[in-house]
N, C-alpha and C positions, 0 to 999 in steps of 0.2 A: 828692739825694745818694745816697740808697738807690738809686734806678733807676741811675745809672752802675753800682755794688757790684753790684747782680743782673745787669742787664742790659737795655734797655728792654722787651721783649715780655714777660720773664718777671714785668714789674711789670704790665705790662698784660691778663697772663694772671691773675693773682693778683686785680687788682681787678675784673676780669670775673667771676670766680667767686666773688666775695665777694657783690659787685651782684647775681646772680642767686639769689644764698641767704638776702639779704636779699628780695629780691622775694618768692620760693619762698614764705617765712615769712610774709611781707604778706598775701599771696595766701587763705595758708589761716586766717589770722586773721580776713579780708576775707568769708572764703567759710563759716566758721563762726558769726558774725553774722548775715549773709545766711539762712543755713538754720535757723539757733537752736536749741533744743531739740529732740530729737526725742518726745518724753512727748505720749504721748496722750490725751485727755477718756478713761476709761473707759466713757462712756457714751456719748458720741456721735461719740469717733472724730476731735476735732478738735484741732489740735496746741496748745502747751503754749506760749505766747507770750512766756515769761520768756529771753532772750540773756544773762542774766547767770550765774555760775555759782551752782545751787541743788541743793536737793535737796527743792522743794516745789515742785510743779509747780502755775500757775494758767492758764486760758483766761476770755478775756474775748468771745469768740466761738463759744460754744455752736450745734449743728447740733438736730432733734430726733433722737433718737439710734435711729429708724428710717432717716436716711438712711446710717447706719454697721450696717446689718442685724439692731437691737435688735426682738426680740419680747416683746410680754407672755405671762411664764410661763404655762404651760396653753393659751391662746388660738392663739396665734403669729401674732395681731394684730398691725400693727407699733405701735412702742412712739413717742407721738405727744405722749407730755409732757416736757416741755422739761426739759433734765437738773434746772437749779436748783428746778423746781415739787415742793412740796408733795408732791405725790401720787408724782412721780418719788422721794422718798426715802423715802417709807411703803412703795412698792410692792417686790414680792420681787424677787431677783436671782439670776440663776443663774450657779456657778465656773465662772471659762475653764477652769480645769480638770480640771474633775470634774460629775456633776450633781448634785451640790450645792446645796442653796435657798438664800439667805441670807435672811432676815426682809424687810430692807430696804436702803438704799442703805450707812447706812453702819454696818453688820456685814459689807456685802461691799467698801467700799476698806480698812475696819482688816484684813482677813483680806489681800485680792489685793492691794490698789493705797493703801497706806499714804502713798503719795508726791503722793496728790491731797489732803490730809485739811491742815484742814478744808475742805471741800467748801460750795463757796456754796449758800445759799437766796434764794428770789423771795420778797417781801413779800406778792405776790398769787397769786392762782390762773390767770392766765393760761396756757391751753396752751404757745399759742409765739405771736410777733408778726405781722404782718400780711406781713410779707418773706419769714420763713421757712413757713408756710403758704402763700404762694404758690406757691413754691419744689417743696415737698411737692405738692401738688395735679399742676404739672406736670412733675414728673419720677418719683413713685412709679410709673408701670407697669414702667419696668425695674427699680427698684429691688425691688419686689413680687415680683417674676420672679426676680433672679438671689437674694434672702434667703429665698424662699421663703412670704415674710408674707402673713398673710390681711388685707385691704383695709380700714380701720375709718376711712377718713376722712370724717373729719364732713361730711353733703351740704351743711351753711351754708359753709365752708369750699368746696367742687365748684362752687356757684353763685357765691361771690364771686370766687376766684381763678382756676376755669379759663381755659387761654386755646389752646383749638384751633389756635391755628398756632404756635404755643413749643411744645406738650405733645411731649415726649418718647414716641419710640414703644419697643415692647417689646424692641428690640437694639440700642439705642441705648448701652448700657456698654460689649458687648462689639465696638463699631463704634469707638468712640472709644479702647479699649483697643490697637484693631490700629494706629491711624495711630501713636499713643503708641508703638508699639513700634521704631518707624524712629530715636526718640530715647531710643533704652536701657531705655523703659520695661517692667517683667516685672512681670506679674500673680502675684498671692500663689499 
């Protein structure tokens, strides 16, 4: 009965543009799921795996936090203990920004990154697992390169996990960065 009163198109103009603002709104609801939090590990760089809304950020996916261009203070080692370890939270920490020491892990998220807190610990003293030092072994020469870290990986680690025909060579980031860029991607 309404569509006679308006007129047929103008009802059909109406519910077309209803239909695509519902979609529109689907879409980005659909699309902020999808990409979830953007909160990132402080230490190692890797995203924040909570989709729901918070204001505590957790990852269940820890990197070592040299593959995010962590160095040990003084040395500029790369930093090869696994965020949650022991030794990761005794060891000192330097302000994004300032230079700044912090004691340890957490005098520097209560200061910078209050939104990670509390911050897990490992039960054991494991570095990192058998995946993510593989991982490390073959793709650290670019990472070395472009964070500028000095090389401290364990030779037990070199002899178990290298693997000469995976190992990533020295321009290997900034090779993968240029195809990246044909898909909007822009380096920091």
């Amino acid at each position: 009965h309404i569509a006679s009163l308006l007129g047929g198109a103008q009802v059909e103009g109406l519910v077309a543009e209803r239909l695509d603002a519902a979609l529109q709104k689907q879409q980005a609801q659909v699309w902020a799921l999808i990409k979830g939090c953007s909160g990132m590990c402080p230490c190692c760089g890797s995203k924040c795996d909570r989709v729901d809304k918070h204001t505590v950020h957790r990852c269940g996916h820890h990197l070592l936090p040299a593959f995010n261009g962590w160095r040990v203070a003084g040395t500029c080692e790369a930093a090869l203990d696994a965020c949650k370890s022991f030794k990761n939270h005794d060891a000192p920490k330097r302000s994004d920004y300032s230079d700044h020491l912090y004691p340890n892990l957490q005098e520097y998220l209560q200061a910078e990154h209050p939104e990670w807190l509390p911050f897990p610990k490992e039960d054991r003293e494991l570095l990192a697992d058998s995946v993510l030092k593989a991982a490390w072994v073959n793709c650290r020469v670019p990472l070395l390169h472009r964070y500028d870290m000095v090389d401290c990986t364990p030779a037990e680690w070199i002899a178990a996990y290298e693997e000469p025909h995976r190992k990533l060579g020295i321009h290997s980031i900034e090779a993968a960065e240029t195809c990246l860029l044909h898909y909007g991607y822009r380096p920091d």
